[in-house]
C-alpha positions in Angstrom: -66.8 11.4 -60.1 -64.2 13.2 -61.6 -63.6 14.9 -58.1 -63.7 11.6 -56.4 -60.8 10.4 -58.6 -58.8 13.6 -57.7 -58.6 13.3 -54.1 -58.1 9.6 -54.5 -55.3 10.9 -56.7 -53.7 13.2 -54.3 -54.2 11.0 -50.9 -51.9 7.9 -52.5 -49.6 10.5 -53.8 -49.2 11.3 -50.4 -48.7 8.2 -48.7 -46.5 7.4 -51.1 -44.2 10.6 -50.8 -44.5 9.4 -46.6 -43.4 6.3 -47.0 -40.2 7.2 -48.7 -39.4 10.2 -46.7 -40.4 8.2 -43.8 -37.0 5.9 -43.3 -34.9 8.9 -44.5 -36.0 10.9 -41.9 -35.6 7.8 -39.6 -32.2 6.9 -40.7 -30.9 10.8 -40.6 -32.3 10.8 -36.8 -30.4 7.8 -35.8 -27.5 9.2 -37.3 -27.5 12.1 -35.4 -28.1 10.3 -31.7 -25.0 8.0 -32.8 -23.2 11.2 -33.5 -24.4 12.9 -30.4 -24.0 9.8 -27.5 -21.2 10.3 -25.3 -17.9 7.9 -25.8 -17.5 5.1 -23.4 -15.2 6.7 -20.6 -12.8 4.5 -20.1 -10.2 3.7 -16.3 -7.2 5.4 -18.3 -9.4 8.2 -19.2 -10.5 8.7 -15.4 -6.8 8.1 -14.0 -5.6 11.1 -16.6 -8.3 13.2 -15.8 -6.6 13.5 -12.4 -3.5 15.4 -14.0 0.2 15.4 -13.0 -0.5 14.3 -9.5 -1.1 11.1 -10.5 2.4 10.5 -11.2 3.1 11.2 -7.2 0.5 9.1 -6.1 1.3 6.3 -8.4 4.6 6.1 -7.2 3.2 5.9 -3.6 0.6 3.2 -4.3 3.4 1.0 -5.9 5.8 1.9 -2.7 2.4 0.8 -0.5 2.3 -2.5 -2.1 6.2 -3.4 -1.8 6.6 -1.8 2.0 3.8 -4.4 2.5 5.1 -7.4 0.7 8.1 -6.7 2.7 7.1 -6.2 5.9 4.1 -9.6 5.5 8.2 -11.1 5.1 10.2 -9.4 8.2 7.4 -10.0 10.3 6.8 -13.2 10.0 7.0 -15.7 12.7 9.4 -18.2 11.7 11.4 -15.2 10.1 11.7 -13.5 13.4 12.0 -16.2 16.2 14.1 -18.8 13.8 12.4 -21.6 16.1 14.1 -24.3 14.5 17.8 -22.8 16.2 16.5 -22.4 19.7 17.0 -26.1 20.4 20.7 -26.3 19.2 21.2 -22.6 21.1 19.7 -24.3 24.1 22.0 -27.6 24.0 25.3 -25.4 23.5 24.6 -22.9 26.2 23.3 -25.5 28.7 26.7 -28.0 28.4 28.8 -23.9 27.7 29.8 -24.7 24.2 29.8 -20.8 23.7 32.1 -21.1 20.3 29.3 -23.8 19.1 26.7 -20.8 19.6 28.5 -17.9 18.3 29.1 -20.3 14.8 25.1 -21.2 14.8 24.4 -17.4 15.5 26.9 -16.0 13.1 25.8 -18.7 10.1 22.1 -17.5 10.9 21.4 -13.8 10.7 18.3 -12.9 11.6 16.8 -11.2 14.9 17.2 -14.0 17.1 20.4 -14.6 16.4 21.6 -11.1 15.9 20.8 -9.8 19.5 21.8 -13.5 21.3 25.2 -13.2 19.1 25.7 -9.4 20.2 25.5 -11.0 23.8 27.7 -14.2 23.4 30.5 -11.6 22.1 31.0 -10.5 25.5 31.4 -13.8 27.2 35.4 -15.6 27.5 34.4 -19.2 26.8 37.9 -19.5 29.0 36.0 -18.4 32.0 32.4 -17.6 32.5 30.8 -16.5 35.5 27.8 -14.9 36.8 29.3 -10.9 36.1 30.0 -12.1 32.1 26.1 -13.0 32.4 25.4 -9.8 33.6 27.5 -8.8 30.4 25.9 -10.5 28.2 22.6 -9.4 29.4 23.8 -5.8 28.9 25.2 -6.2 25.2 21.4 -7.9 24.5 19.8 -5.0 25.3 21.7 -3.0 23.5 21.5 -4.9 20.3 17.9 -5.6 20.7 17.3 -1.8 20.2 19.1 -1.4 17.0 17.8 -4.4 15.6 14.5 -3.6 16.3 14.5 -0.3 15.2 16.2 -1.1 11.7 13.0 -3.9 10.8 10.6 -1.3 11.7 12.0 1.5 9.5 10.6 -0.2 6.4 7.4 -0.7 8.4 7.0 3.0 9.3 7.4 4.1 5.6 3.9 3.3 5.4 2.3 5.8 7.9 4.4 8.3 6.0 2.6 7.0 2.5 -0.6 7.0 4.9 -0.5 11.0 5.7 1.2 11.9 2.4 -1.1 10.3 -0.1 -4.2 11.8 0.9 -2.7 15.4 1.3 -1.6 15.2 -2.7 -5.0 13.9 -3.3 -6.3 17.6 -1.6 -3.2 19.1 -3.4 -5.2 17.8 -6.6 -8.4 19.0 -5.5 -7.3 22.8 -4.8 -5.4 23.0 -8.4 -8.6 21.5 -9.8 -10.9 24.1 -8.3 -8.3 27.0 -8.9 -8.4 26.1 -12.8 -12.0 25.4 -12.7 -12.5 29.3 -10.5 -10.4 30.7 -13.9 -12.3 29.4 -16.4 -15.8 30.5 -14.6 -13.8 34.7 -14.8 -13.1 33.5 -18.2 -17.0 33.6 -19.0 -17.2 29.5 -17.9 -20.6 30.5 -16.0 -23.7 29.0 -17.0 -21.2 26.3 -19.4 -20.9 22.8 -17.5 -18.8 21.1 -20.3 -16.1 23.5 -19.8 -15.9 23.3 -16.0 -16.3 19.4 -16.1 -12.7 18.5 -16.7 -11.3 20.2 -13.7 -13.9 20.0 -11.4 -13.1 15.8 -12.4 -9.4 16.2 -11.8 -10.1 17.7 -8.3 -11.9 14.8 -7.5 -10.2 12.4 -9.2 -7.3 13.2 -7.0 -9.1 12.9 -3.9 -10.4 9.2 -4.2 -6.7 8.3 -5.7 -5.2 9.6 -2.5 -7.7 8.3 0.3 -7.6 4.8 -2.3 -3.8 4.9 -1.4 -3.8 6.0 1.9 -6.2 3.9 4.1 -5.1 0.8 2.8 -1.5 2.0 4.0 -2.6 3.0 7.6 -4.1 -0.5 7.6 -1.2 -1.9 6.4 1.3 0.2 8.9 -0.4 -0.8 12.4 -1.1 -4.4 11.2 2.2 -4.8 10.7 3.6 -2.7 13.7 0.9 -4.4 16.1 2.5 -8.0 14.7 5.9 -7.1 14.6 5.6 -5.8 18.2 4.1 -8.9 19.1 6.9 -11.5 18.3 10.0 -8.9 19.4 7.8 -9.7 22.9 7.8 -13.2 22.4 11.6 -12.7 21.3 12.2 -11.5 24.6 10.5 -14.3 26.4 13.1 -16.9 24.2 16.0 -14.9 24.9 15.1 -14.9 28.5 14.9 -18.9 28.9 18.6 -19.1 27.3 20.2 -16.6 29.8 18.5 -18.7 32.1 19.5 -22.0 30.6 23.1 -20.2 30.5 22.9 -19.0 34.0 22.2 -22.7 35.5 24.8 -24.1 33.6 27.4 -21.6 35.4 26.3 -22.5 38.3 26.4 -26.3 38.2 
């Protein structure tokens, strides 16, 4: 009996030293995963993992989204073919009010009027025949060029963002491997957490740049493909006013 009681004894004993040491244990564990779990990584923690090359390509995202901005503006129809002045043009060249036009041109800068203006300078509103046409057709071309060329110099800025974005993003991924190459001859092998941070900046630089740069090829041939589009139909509008100018002589 008096054995009985013993292990009795020395059984609650020991469920009562396990329940206490039980949520100690418990509590000491959870302490230690909190401890160990990895911080939340956060988008500013990625973008300066890529290292000083993300100054570069920040600077050429932001120039990507204000060449656009601008050139969704210059190439706009109504900014471009002004339709709302080809009537008037149309009524002063057809009854050869040429002072009339060269006031609506000159009061209106734009394309349209530009090139149309550069023509009507040629032109004696004394005298016009057929060779001050002729002229004028001249002095058109002319402009038409250097007006064309100056809206699509902003536009063209954008296939240079295009090529140079993603080459800084490869720029970033050599000096990532280069550091990450180091620290491997440094005795890196076999250690993952060391090589993490560069091997991260190479890459990190390479999805920044090709980020940046296909939107900006996008953006450079939409914009040269709609720009191109209305200088034709420019032309077309141009065309019917020498005519309307041309029967007008002649009458």
């Amino acid at each position: 009996m008096t054995k009985i009681k013993r292990i009795t004894l020395i059984a609650g004993l020991a469920l009562c030293v396990t329940a206490f040491v039980t949520p100690i244990c418990a509590q000491e564990a959870a302490e230690t995963i909190a401890v160990a779990a990895p911080s939340k990584t956060t988008f500013m923690d990625i973008l300066k993992q890529g290292g000083m090359l993300m100054y570069p390509l920040a600077i050429c995202f932001i120039a990507t989204l204000g060449l656009g901005a601008y050139g969704f503006i210059i190439a706009r129809d109504k900014k471009m073919l002004t339709p709302e002045l080809i009537p008037p043009l149309d009524d002063a060249l057809s009854t050869l009010n040429i002072e009339q036009a060269k006031t609506t041109c000159a009061s209106n800068p734009g394309l349209m009027t530009n090139i149309l203006g550069a023509g009507l300078q040629r032109l004696d509103p004394e005298s016009i025949g057929l060779d001050d046409v002729s002229n004028m057709e001249k002095a058109m071309e002319e402009a038409s060029i250097e007006e064309t060329a100056s809206g699509l110099k902003s536009i063209s800025y954008l296939s240079i963002i295009a090529q140079i974005s993603p080459m800084l993003g490869l720029l970033g991924t050599v000096s990532g491997m280069i550091k990450a190459f180091q620290k491997i001859g440094e005795g890196g092998m076999g250690k993952p957490e060391l090589l993490a941070g560069n091997i991260g900046e190479a890459m990190v630089t390479t999805a920044t740049g090709l980020i940046i740069g296909i939107p900006a090829m996008f953006l450079y041939f939409y914009l040269k493909g709609k720009y191109n589009t209305n200088v034709t139909r420019l032309g077309r509008v141009l065309g019917n006013m020498l005519h309307t100018l041309t029967v007008a002589i002649k009458k």
